[in-house]
mmCIF file of the C-alpha atoms, coordinates in Angstrom:
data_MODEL
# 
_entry.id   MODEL 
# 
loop_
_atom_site.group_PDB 
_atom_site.id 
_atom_site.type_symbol 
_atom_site.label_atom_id 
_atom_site.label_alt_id 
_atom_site.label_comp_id 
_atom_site.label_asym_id 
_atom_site.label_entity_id 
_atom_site.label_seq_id 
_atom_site.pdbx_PDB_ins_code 
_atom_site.Cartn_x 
_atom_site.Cartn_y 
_atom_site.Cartn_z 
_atom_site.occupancy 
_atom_site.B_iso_or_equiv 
_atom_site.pdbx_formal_charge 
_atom_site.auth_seq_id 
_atom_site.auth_comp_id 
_atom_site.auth_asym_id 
_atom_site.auth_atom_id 
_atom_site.pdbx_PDB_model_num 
ATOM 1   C CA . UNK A 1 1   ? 93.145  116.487 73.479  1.00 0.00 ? 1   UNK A CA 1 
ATOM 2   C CA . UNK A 1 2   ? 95.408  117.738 76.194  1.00 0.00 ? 2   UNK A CA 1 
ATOM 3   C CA . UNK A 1 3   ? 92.700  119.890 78.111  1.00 0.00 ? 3   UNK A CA 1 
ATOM 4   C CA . UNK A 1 4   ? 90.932  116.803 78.418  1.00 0.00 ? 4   UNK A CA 1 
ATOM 5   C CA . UNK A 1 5   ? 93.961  114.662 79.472  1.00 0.00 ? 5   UNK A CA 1 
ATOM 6   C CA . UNK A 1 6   ? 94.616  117.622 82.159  1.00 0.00 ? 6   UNK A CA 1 
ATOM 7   C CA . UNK A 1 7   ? 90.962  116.910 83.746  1.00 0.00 ? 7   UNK A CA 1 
ATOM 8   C CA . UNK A 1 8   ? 91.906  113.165 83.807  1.00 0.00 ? 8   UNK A CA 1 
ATOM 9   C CA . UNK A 1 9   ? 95.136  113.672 85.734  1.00 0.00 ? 9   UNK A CA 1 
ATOM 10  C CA . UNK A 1 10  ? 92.815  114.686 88.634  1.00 0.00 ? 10  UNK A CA 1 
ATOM 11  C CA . UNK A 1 11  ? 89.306  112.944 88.183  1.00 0.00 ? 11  UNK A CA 1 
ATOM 12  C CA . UNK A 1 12  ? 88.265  109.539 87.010  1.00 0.00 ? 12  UNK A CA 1 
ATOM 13  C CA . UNK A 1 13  ? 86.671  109.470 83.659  1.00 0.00 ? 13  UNK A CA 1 
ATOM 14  C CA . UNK A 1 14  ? 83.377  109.014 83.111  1.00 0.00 ? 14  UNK A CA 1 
ATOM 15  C CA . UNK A 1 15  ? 83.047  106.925 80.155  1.00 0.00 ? 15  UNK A CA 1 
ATOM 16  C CA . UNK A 1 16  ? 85.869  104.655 78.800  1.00 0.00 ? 16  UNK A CA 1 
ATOM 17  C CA . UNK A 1 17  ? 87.049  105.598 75.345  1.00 0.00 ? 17  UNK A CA 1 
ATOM 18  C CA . UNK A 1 18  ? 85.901  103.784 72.205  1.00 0.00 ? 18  UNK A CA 1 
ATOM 19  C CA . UNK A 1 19  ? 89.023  101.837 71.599  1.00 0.00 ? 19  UNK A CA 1 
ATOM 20  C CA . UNK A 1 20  ? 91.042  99.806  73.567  1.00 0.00 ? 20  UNK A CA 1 
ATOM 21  C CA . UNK A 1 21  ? 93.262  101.346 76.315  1.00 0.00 ? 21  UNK A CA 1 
ATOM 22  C CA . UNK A 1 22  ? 97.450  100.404 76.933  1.00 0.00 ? 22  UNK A CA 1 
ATOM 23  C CA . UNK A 1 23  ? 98.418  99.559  80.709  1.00 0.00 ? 23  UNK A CA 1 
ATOM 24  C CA . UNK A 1 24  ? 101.134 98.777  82.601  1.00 0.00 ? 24  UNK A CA 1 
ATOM 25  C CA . UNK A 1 25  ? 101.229 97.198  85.812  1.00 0.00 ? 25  UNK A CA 1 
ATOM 26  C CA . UNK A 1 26  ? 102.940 98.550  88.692  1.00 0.00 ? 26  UNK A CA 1 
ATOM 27  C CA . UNK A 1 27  ? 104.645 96.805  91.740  1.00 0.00 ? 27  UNK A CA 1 
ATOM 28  C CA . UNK A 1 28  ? 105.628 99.569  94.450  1.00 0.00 ? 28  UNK A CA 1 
ATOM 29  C CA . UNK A 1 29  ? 106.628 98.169  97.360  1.00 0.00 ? 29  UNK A CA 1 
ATOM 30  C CA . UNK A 1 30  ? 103.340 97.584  99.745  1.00 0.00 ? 30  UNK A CA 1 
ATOM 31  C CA . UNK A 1 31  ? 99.923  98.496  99.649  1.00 0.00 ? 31  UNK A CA 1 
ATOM 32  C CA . UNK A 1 32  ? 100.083 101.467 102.185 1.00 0.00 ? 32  UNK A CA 1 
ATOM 33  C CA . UNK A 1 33  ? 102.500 102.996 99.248  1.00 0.00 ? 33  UNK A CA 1 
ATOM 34  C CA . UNK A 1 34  ? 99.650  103.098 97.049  1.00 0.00 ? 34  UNK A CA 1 
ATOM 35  C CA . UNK A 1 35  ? 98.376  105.856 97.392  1.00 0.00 ? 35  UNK A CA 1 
ATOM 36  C CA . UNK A 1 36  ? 101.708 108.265 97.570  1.00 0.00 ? 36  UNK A CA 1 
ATOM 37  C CA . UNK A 1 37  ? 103.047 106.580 94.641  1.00 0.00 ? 37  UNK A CA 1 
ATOM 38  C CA . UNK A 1 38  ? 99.998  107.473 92.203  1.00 0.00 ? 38  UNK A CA 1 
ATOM 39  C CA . UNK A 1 39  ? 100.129 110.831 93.668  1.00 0.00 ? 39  UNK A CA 1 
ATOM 40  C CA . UNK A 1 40  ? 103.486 111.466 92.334  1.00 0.00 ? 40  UNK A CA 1 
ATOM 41  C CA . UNK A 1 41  ? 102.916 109.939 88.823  1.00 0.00 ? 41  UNK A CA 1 
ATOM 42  C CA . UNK A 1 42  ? 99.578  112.028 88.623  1.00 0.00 ? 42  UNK A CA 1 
ATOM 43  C CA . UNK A 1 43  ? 101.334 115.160 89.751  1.00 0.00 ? 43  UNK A CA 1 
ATOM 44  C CA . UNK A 1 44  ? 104.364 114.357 87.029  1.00 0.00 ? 44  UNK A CA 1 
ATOM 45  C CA . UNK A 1 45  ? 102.172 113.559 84.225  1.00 0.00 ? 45  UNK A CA 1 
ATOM 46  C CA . UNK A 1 46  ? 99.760  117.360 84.789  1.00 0.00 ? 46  UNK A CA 1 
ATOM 47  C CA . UNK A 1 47  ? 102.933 119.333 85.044  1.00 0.00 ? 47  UNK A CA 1 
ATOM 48  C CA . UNK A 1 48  ? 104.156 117.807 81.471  1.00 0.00 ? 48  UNK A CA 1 
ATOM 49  C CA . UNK A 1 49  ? 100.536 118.358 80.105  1.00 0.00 ? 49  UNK A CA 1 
ATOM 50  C CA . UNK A 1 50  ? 100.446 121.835 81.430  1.00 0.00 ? 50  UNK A CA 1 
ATOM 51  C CA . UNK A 1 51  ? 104.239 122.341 79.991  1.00 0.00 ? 51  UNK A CA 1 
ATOM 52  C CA . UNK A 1 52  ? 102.710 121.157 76.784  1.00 0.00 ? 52  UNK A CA 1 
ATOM 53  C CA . UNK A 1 53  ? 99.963  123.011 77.084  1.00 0.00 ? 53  UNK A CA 1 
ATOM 54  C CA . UNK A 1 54  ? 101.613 126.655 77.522  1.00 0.00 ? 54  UNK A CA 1 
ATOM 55  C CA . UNK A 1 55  ? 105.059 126.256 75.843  1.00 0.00 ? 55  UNK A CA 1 
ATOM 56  C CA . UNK A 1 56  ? 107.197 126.512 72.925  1.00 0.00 ? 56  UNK A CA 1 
ATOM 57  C CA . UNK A 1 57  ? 109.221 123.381 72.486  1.00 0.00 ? 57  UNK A CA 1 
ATOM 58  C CA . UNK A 1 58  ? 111.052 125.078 70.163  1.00 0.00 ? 58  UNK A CA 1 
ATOM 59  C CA . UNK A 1 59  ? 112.748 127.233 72.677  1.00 0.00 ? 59  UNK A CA 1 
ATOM 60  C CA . UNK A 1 60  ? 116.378 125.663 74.328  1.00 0.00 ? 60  UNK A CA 1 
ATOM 61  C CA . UNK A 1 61  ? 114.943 125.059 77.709  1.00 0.00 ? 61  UNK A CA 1 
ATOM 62  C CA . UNK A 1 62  ? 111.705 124.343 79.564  1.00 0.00 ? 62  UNK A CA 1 
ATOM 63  C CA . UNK A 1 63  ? 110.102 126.346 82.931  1.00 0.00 ? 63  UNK A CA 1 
ATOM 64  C CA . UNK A 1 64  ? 110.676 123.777 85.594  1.00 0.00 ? 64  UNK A CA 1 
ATOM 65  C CA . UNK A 1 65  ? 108.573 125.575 88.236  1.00 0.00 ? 65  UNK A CA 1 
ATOM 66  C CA . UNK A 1 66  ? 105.387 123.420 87.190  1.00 0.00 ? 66  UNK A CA 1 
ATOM 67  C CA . UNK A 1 67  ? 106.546 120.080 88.433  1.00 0.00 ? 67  UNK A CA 1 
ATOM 68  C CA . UNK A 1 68  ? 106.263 118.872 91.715  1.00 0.00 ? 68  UNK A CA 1 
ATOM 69  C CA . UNK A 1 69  ? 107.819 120.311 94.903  1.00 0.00 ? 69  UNK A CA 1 
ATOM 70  C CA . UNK A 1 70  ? 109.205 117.006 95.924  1.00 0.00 ? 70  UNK A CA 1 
ATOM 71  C CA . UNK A 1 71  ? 111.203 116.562 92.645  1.00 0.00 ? 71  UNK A CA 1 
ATOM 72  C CA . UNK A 1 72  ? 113.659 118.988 94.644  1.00 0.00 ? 72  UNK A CA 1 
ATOM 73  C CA . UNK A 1 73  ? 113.448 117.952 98.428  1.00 0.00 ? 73  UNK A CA 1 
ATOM 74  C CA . UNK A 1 74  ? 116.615 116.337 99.426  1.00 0.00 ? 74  UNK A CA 1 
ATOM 75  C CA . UNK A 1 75  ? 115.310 112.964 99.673  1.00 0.00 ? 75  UNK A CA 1 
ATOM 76  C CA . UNK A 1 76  ? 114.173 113.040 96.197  1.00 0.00 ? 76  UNK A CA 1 
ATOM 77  C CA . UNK A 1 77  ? 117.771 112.557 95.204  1.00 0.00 ? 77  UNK A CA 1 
ATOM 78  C CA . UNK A 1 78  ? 117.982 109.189 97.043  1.00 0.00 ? 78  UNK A CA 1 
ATOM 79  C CA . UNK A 1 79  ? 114.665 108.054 95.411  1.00 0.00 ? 79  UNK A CA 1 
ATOM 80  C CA . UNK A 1 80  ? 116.305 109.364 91.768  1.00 0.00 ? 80  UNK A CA 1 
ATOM 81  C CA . UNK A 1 81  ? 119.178 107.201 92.272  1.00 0.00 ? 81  UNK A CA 1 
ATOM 82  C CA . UNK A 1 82  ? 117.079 104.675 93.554  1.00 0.00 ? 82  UNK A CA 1 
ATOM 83  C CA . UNK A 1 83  ? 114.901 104.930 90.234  1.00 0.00 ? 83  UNK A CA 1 
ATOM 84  C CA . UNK A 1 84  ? 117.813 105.183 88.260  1.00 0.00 ? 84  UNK A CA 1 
ATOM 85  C CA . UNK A 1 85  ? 119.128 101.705 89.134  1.00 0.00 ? 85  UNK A CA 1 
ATOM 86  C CA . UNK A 1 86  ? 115.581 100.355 88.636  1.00 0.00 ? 86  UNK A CA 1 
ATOM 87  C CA . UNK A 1 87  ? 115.303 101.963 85.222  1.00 0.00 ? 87  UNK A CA 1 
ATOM 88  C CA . UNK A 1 88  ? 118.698 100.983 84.058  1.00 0.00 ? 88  UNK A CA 1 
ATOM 89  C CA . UNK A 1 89  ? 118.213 97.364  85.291  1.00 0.00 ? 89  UNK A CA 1 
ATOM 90  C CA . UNK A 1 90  ? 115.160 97.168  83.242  1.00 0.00 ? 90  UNK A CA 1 
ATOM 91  C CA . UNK A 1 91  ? 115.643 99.415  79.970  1.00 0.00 ? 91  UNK A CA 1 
ATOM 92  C CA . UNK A 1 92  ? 119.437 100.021 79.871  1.00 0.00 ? 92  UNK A CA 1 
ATOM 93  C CA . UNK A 1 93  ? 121.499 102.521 80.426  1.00 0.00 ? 93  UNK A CA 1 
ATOM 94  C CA . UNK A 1 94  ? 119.830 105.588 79.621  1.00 0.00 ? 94  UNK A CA 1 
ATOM 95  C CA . UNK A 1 95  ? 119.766 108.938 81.766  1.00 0.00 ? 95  UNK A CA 1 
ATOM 96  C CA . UNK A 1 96  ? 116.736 110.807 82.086  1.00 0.00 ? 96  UNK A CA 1 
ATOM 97  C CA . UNK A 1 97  ? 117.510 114.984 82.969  1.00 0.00 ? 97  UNK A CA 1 
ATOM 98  C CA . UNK A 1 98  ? 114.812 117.303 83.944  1.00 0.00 ? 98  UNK A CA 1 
ATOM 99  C CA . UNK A 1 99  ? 114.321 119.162 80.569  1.00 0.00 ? 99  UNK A CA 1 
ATOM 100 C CA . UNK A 1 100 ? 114.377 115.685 78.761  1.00 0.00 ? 100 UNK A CA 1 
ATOM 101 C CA . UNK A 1 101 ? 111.541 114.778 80.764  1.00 0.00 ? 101 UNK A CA 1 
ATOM 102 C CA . UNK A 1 102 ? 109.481 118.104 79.999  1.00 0.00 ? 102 UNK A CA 1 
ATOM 103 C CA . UNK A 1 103 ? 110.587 117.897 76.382  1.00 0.00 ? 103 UNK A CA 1 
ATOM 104 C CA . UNK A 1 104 ? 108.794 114.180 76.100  1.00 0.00 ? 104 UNK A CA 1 
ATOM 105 C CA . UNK A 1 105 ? 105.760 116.264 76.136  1.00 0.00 ? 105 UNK A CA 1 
ATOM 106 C CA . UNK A 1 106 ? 105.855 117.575 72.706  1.00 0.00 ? 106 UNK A CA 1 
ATOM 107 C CA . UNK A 1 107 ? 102.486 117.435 71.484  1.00 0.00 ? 107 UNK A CA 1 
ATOM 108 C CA . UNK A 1 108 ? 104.105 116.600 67.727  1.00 0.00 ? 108 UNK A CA 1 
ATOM 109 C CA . UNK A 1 109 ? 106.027 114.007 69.559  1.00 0.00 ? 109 UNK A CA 1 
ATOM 110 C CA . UNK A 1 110 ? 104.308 112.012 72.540  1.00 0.00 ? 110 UNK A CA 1 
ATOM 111 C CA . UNK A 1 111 ? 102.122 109.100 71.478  1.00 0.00 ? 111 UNK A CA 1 
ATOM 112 C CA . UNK A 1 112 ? 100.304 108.514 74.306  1.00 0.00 ? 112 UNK A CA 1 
ATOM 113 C CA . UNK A 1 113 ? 97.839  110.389 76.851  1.00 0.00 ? 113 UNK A CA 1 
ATOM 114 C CA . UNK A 1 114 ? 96.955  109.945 80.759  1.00 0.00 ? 114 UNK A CA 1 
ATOM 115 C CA . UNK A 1 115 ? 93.941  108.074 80.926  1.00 0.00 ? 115 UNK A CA 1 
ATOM 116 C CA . UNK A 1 116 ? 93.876  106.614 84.716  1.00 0.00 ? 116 UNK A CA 1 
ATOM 117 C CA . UNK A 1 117 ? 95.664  104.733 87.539  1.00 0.00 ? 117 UNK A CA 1 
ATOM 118 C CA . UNK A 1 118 ? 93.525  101.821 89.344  1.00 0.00 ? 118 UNK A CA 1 
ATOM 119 C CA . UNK A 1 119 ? 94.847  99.484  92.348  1.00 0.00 ? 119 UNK A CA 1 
ATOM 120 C CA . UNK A 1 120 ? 95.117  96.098  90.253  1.00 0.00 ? 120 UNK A CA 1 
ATOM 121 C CA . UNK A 1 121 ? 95.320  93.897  93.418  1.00 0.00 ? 121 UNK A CA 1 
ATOM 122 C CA . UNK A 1 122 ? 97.597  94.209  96.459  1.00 0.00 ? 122 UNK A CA 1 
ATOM 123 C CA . UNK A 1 123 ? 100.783 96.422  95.933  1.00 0.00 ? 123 UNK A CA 1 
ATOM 124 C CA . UNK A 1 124 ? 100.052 96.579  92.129  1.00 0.00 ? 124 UNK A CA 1 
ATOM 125 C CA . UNK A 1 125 ? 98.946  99.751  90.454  1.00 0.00 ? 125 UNK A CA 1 
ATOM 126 C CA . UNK A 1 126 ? 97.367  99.950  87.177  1.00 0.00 ? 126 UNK A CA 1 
ATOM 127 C CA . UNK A 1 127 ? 98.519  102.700 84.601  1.00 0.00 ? 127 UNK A CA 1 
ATOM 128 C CA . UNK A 1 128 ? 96.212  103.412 82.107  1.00 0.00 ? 128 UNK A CA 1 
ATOM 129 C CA . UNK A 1 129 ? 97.387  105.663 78.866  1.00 0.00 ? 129 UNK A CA 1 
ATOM 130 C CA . UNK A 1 130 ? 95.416  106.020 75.375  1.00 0.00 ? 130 UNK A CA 1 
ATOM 131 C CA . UNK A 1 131 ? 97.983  104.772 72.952  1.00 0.00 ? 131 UNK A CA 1 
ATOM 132 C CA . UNK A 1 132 ? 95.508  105.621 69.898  1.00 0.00 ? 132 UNK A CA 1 
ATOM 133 C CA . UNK A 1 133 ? 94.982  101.483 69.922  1.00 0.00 ? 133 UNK A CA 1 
ATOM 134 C CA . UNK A 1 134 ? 98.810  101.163 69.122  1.00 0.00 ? 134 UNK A CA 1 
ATOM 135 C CA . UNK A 1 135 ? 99.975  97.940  70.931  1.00 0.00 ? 135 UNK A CA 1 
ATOM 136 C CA . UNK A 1 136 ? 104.006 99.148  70.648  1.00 0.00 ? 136 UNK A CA 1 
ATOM 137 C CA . UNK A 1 137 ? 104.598 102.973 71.011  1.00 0.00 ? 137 UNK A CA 1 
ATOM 138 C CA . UNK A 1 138 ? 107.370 105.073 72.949  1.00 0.00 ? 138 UNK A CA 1 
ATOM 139 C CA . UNK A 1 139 ? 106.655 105.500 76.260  1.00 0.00 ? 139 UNK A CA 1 
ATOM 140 C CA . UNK A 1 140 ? 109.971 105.483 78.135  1.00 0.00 ? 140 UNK A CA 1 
ATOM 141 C CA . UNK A 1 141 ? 109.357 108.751 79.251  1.00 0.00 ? 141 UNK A CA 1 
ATOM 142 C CA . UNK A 1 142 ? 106.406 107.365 81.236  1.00 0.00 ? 142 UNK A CA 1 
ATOM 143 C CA . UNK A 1 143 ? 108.517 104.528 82.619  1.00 0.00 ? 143 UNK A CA 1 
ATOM 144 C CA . UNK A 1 144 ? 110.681 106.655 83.682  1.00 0.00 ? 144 UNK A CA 1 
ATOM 145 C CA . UNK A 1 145 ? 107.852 109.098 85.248  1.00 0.00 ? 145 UNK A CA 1 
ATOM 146 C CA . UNK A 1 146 ? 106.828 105.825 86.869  1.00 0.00 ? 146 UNK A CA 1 
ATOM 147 C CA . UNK A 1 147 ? 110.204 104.752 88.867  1.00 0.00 ? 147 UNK A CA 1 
ATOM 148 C CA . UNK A 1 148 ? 110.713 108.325 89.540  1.00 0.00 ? 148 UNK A CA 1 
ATOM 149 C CA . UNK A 1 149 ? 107.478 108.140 91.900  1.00 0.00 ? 149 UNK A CA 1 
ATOM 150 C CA . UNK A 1 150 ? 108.721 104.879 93.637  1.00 0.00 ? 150 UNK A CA 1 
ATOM 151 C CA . UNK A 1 151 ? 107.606 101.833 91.093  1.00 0.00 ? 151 UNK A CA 1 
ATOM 152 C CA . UNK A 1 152 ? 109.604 98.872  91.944  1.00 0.00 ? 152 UNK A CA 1 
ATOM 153 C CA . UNK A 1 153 ? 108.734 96.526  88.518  1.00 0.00 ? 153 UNK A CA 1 
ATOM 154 C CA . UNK A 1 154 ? 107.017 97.585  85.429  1.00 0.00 ? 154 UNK A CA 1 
ATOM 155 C CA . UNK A 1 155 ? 105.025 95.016  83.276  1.00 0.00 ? 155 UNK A CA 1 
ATOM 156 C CA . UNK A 1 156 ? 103.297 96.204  79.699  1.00 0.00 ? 156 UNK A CA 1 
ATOM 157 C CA . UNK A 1 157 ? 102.364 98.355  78.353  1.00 0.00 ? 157 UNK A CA 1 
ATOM 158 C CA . UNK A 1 158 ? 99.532  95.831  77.144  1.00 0.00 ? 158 UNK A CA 1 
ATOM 159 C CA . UNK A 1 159 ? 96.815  96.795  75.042  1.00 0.00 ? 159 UNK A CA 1 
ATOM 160 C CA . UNK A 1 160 ? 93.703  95.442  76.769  1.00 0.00 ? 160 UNK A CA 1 
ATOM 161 C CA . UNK A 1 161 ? 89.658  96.561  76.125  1.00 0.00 ? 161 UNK A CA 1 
ATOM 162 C CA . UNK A 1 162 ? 88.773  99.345  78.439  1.00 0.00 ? 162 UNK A CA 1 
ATOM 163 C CA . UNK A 1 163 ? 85.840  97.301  80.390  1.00 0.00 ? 163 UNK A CA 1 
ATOM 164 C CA . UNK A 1 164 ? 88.870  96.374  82.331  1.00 0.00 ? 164 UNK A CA 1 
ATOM 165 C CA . UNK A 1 165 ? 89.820  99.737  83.210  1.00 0.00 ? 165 UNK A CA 1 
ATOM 166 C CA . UNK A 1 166 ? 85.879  100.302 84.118  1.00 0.00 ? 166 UNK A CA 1 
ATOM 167 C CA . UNK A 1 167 ? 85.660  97.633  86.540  1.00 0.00 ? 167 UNK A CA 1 
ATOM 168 C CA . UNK A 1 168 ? 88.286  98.881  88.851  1.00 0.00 ? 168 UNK A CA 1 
ATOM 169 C CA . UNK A 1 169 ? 88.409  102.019 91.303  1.00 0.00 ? 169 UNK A CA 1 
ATOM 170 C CA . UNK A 1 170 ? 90.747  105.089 90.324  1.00 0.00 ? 170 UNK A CA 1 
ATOM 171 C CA . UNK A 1 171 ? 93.159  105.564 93.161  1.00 0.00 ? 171 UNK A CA 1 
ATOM 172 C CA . UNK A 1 172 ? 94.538  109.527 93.736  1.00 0.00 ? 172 UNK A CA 1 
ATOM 173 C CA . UNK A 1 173 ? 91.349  110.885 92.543  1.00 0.00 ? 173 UNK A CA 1 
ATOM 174 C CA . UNK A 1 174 ? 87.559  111.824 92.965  1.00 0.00 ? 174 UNK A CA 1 
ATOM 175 C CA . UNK A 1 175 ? 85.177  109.476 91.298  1.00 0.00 ? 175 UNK A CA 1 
ATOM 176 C CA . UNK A 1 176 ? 83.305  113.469 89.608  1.00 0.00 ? 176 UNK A CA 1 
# 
């Protein structure tokens, strides 16, 4: 339900769902990063809930004003470029505009939902997404969310139990 996938972009969840969860693990490039970088993913992920949320995705183009204020600083175009080359190196050579990005979050489309980000271990973040138990599903769009906030390698997604996801800490949020 996206209402409840809005309240998880900004507080941990309380219980773990039933089934098992998909994650991907994150390198950025030190610890002290950490923190920034789930910020940004968080604040990327709510503005294509709330687009989802309050839109027609039948309509040619998407509002824009929802997502994130650094999305249009001027340094945000050397971290795109720099997220470009990290995307293409992994997934191929794919381009990822604005509105493509806001129309990923179809609701009759998008086969995952935000679930949580945890600090694996050093510089590694865990993404955490309810895939519905599916251990494949397209999620490029959140890859691409992902570099876009300053991930240096992706692994997964993996489908693991979510008494993984319970034992570690949520970073970028309030434990309510």
């Amino acid at each position: 339900m996206p209402e409840k996938e809005l309240v998880r972009t900004r507080v941990r969840p309380r219980h773990g769902p039933l089934g098992p969860l998909a994650t991907f693990y994150i390198e950025v490039n030190n610890r002290d990063e950490i923190d920034d970088f789930t910020a940004r993913v968080r604040e990327l992920v709510r503005a294509g809930v709330e687009v989802s949320l309050a839109y027609d995705f039948d309509a040619d183009e998407l509002p824009e004003d929802l997502l994130p204020a650094w999305m249009e600083e001027e340094s945000a175009s050397g971290q795109r470029r720099d997220a470009e080359t990290r995307y293409v190196l992994h997934r191929g050579p794919e381009k990822w505009a604005t509105q493509d990005l806001l129309f990923s979050f179809d609701p009759k489309q998008r086969s995952w939902e935000w679930w949580d980000a945890t600090q694996a271990n050093g510089n590694v973040v865990q993404v955490w997404v309810d895939s519905g138990g599916e251990p494949v599903f397209q999620c490029e769009e959140l890859r691409w969310i992902c570099y876009l906030s300053g991930a240096r390698s992706i692994v997964g997604p993996l489908l693991v139990q979510p008494a993984e996801w319970d034992m570690q800490r949520s970073v970028g949020v309030s434990s309510d």
